[in-house]
C-alpha atoms as an extended CHARMM CRD file, in Angstrom:
* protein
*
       142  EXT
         1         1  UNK       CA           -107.7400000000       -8.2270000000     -105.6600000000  PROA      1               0.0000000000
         2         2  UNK       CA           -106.5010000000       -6.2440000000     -102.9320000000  PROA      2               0.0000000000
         3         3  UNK       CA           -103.6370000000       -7.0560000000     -101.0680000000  PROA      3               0.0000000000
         4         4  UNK       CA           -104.6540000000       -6.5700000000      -97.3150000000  PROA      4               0.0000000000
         5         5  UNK       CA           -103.1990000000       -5.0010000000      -94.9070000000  PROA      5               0.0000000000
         6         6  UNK       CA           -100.4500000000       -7.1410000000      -93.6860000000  PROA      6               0.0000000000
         7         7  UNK       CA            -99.6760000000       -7.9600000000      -89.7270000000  PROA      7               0.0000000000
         8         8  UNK       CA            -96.8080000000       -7.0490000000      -88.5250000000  PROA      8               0.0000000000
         9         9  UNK       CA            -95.2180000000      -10.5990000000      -86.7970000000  PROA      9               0.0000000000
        10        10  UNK       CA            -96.2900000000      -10.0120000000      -83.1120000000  PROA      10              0.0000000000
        11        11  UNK       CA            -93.4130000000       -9.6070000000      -81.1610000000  PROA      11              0.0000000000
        12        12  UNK       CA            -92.1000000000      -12.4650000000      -78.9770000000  PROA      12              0.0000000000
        13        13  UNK       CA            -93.0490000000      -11.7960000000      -75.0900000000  PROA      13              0.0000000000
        14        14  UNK       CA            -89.9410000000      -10.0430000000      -73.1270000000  PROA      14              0.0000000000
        15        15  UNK       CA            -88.3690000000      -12.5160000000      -70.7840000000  PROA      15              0.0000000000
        16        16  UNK       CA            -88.6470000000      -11.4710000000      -67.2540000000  PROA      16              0.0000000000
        17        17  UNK       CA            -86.0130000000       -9.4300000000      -65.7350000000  PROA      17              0.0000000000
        18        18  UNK       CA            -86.5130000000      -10.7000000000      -62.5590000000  PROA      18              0.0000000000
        19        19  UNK       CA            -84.6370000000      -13.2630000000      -61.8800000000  PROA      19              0.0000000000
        20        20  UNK       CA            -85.7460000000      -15.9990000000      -59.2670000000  PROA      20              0.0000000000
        21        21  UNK       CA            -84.2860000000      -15.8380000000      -56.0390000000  PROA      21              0.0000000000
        22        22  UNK       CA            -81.8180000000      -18.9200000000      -56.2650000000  PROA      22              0.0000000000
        23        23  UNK       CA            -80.4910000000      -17.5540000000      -59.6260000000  PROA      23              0.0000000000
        24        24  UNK       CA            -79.9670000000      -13.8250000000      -57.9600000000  PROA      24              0.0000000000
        25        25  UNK       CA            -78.2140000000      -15.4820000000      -55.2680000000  PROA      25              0.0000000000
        26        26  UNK       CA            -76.0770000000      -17.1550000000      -58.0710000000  PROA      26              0.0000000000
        27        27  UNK       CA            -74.9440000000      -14.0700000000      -59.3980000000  PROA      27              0.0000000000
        28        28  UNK       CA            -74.5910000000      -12.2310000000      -56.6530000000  PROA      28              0.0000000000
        29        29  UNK       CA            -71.8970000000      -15.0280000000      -55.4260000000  PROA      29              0.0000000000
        30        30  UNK       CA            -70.0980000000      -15.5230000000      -58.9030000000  PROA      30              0.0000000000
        31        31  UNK       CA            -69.7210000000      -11.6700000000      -58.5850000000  PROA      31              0.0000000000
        32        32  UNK       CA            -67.9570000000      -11.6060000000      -54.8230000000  PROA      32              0.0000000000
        33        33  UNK       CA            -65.9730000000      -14.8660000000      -56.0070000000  PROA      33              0.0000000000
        34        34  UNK       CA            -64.6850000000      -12.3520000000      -58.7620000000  PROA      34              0.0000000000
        35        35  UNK       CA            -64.0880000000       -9.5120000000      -57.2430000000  PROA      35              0.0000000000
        36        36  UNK       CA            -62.3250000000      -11.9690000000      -54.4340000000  PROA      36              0.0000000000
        37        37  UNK       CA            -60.0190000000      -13.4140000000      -56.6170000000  PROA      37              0.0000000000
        38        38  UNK       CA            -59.0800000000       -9.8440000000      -58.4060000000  PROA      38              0.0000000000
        39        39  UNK       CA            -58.4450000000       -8.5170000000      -54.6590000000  PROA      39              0.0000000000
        40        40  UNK       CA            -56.3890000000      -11.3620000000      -53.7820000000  PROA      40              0.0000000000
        41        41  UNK       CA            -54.1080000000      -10.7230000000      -57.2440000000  PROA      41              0.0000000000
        42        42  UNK       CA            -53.9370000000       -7.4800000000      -55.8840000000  PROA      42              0.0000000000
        43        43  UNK       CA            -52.7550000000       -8.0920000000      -52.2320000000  PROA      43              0.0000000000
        44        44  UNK       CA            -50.2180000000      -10.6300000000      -53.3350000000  PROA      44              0.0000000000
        45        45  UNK       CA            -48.9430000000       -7.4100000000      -56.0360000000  PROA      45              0.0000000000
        46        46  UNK       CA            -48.9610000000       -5.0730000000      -53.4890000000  PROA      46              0.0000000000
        47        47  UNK       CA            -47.3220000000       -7.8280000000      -51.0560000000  PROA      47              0.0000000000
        48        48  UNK       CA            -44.4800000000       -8.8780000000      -53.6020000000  PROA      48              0.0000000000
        49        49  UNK       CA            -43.5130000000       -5.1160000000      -54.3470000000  PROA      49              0.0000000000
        50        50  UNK       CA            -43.2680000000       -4.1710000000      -50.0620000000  PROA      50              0.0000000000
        51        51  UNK       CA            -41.2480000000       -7.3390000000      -49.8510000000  PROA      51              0.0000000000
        52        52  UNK       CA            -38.8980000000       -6.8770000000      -52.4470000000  PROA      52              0.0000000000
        53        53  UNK       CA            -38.7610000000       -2.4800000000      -50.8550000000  PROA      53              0.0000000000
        54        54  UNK       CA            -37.5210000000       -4.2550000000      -47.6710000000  PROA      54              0.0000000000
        55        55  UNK       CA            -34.7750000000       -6.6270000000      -49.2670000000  PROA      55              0.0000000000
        56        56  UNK       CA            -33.4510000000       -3.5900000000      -50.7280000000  PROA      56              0.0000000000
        57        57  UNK       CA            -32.8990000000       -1.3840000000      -47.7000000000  PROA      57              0.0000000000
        58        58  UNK       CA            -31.9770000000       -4.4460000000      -46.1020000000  PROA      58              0.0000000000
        59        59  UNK       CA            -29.2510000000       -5.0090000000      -49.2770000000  PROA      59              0.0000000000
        60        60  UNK       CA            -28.3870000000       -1.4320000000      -49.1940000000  PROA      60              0.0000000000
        61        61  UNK       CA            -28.1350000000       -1.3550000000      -45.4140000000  PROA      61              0.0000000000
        62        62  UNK       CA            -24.4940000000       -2.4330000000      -45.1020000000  PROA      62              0.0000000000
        63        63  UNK       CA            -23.2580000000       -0.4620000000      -48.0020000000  PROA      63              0.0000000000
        64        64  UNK       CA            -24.6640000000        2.8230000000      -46.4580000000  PROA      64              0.0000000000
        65        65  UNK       CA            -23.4540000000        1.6120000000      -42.8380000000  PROA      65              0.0000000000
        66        66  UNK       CA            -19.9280000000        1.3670000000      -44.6600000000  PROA      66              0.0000000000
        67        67  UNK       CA            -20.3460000000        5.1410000000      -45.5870000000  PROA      67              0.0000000000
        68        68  UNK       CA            -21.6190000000        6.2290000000      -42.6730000000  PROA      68              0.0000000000
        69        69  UNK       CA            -18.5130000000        5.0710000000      -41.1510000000  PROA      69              0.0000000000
        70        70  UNK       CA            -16.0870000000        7.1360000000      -43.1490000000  PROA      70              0.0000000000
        71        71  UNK       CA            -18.1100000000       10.5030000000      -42.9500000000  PROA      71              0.0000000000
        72        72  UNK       CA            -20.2960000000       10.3280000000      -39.7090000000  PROA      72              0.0000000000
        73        73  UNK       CA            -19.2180000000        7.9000000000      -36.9490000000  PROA      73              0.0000000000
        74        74  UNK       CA            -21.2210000000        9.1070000000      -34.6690000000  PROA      74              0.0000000000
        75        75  UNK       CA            -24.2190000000        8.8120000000      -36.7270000000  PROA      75              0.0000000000
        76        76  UNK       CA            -24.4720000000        4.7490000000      -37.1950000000  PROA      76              0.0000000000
        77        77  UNK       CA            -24.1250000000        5.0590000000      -33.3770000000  PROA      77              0.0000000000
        78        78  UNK       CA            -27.4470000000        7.0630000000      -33.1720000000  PROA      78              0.0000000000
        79        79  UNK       CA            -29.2010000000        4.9320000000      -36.2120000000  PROA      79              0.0000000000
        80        80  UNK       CA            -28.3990000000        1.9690000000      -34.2310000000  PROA      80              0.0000000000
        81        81  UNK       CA            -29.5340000000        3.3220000000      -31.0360000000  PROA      81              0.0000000000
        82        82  UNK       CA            -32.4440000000        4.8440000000      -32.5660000000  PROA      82              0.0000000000
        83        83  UNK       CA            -33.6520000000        1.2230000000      -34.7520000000  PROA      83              0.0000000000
        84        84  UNK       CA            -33.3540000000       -0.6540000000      -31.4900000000  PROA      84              0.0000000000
        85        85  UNK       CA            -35.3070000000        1.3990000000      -29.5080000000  PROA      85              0.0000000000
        86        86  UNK       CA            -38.5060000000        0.8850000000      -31.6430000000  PROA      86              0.0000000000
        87        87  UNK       CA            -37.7730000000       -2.5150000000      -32.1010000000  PROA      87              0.0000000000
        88        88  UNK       CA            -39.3040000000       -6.0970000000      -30.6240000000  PROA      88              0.0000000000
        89        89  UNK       CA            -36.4630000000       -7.4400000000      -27.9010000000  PROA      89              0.0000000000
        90        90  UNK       CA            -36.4190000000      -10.3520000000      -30.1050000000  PROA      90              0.0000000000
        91        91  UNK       CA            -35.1760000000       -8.1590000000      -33.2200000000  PROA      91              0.0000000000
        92        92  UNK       CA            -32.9580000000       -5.6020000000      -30.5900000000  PROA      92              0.0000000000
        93        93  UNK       CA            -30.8160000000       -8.4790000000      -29.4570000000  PROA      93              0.0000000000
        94        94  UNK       CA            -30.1050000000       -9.2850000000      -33.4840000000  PROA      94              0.0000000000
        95        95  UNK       CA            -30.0680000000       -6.0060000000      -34.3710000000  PROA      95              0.0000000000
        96        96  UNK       CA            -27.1010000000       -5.6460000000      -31.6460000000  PROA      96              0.0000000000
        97        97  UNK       CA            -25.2770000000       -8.7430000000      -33.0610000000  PROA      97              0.0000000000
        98        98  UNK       CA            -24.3560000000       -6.8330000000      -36.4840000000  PROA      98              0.0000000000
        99        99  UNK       CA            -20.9800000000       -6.5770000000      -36.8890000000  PROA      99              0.0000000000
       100       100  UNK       CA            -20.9270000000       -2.6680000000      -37.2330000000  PROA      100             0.0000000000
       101       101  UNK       CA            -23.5310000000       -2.4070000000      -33.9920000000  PROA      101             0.0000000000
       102       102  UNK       CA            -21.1870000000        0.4320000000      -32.0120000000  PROA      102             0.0000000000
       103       103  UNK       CA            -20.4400000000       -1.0690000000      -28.7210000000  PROA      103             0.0000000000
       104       104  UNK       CA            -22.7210000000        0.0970000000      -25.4000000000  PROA      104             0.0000000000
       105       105  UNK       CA            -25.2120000000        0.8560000000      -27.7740000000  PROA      105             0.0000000000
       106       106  UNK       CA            -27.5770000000       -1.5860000000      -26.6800000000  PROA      106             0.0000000000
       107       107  UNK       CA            -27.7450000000       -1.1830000000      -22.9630000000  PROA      107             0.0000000000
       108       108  UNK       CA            -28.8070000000        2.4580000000      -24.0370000000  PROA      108             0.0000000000
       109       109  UNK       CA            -31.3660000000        1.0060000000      -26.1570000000  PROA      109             0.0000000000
       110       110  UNK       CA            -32.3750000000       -1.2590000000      -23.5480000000  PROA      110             0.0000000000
       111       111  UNK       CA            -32.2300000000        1.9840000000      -20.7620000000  PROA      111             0.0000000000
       112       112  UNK       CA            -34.2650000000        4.0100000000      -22.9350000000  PROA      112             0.0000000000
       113       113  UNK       CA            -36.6460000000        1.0540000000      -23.8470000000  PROA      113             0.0000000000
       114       114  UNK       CA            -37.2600000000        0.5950000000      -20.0740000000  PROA      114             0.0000000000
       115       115  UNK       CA            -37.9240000000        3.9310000000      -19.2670000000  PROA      115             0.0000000000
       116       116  UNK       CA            -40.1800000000        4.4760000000      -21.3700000000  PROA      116             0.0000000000
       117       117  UNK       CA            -42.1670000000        2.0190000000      -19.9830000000  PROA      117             0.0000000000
       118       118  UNK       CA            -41.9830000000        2.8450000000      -16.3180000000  PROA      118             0.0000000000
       119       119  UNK       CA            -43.1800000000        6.0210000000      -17.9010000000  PROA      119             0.0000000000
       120       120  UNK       CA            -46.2270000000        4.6230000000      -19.3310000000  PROA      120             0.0000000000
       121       121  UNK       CA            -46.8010000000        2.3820000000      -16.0740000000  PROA      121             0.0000000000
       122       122  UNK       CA            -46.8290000000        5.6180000000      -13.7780000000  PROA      122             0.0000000000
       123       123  UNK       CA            -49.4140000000        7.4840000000      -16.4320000000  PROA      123             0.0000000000
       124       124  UNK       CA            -51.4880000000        4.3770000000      -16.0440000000  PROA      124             0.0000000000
       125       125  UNK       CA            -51.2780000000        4.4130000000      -12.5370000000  PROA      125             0.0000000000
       126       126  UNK       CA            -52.1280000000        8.4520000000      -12.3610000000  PROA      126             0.0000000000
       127       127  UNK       CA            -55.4380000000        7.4910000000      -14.5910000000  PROA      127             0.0000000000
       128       128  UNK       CA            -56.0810000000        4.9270000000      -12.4480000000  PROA      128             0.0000000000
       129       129  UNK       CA            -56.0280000000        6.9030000000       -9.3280000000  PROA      129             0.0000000000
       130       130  UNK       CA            -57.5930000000       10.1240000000      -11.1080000000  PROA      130             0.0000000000
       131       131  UNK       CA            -60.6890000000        7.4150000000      -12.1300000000  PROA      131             0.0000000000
       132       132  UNK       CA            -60.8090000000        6.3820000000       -8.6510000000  PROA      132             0.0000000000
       133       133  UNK       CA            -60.9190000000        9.9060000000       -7.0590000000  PROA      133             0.0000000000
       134       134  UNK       CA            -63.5710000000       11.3270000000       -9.2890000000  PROA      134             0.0000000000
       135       135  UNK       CA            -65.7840000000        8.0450000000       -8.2040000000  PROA      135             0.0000000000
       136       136  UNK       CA            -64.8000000000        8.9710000000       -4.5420000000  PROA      136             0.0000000000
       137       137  UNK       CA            -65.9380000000       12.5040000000       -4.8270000000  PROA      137             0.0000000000
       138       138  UNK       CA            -69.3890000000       11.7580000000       -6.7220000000  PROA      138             0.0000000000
       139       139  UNK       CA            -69.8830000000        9.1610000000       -3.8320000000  PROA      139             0.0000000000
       140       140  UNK       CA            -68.9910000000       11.8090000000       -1.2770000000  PROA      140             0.0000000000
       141       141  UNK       CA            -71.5600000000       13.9770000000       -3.1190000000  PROA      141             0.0000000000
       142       142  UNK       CA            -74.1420000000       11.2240000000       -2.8540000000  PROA      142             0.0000000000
């Protein structure tokens, strides 16, 4: 007898690929909650190693204010002047409470700090009135 031909098992059907719309929408949000909780592991890294940068000036502060002392006097006068000019009032009046703050050196601050913005106040006021000409010439025009 002769042995027929024998089938080959017929294959099982392929499972669709395309996934029903609730079950997309199920992936799609474990995949955001993922990459949300790896970005939040990364901002608190990033956040702990800035923190821990500013405790160290801040630790290193008074040992280099110390130094300054002995070899450039005149220099923590200028650092302080310089820090409390760029910083909130809040933090200038602390700032000036340090023990090494040089004395004076905040009503300088404070000076520059103030005219600076009666600076900015009269460029406002020039754009102001500049805005208002041009609109009084092209009604003139009209």
């Amino acid at each position: 007898m002769k042995k027929s031909l024998s089938q080959k098992p017929a294959r099982k059907p392929r499972s669709s690929t395309i996934l029903g719309s609730e079950q997309v929408y199920r992936e799609i949000a474990k995949a955001n909650a993922r990459v949300a909780v790896v970005a939040e592991k990364v901002t608190r890294k990033d956040e702990k190693v800035q923190r821990e940068a500013r405790l160290a000036i801040a630790e290193t502060f008074d040992a280099w204010l110390d130094w300054m002392e002995e070899t450039a006097p005149e220099q923590v006068e200028d650092v302080f002047f310089e820090l409390g000019c760029f910083a909130t009032a809040t933090n200038r009046r602390r700032m000036f409470k340090h023990a090494k703050a040089p004395e004076g050196v905040a009503e300088r601050a404070q000076e520059q700090v103030d005219q600076w913005k009666a600076e900015e106040e009269a460029a406002k006021a020039a754009a102001v009135e500049e805005a208002q000409g041009k609109s009084g010439d092209a009604e003139g025009h009209a």
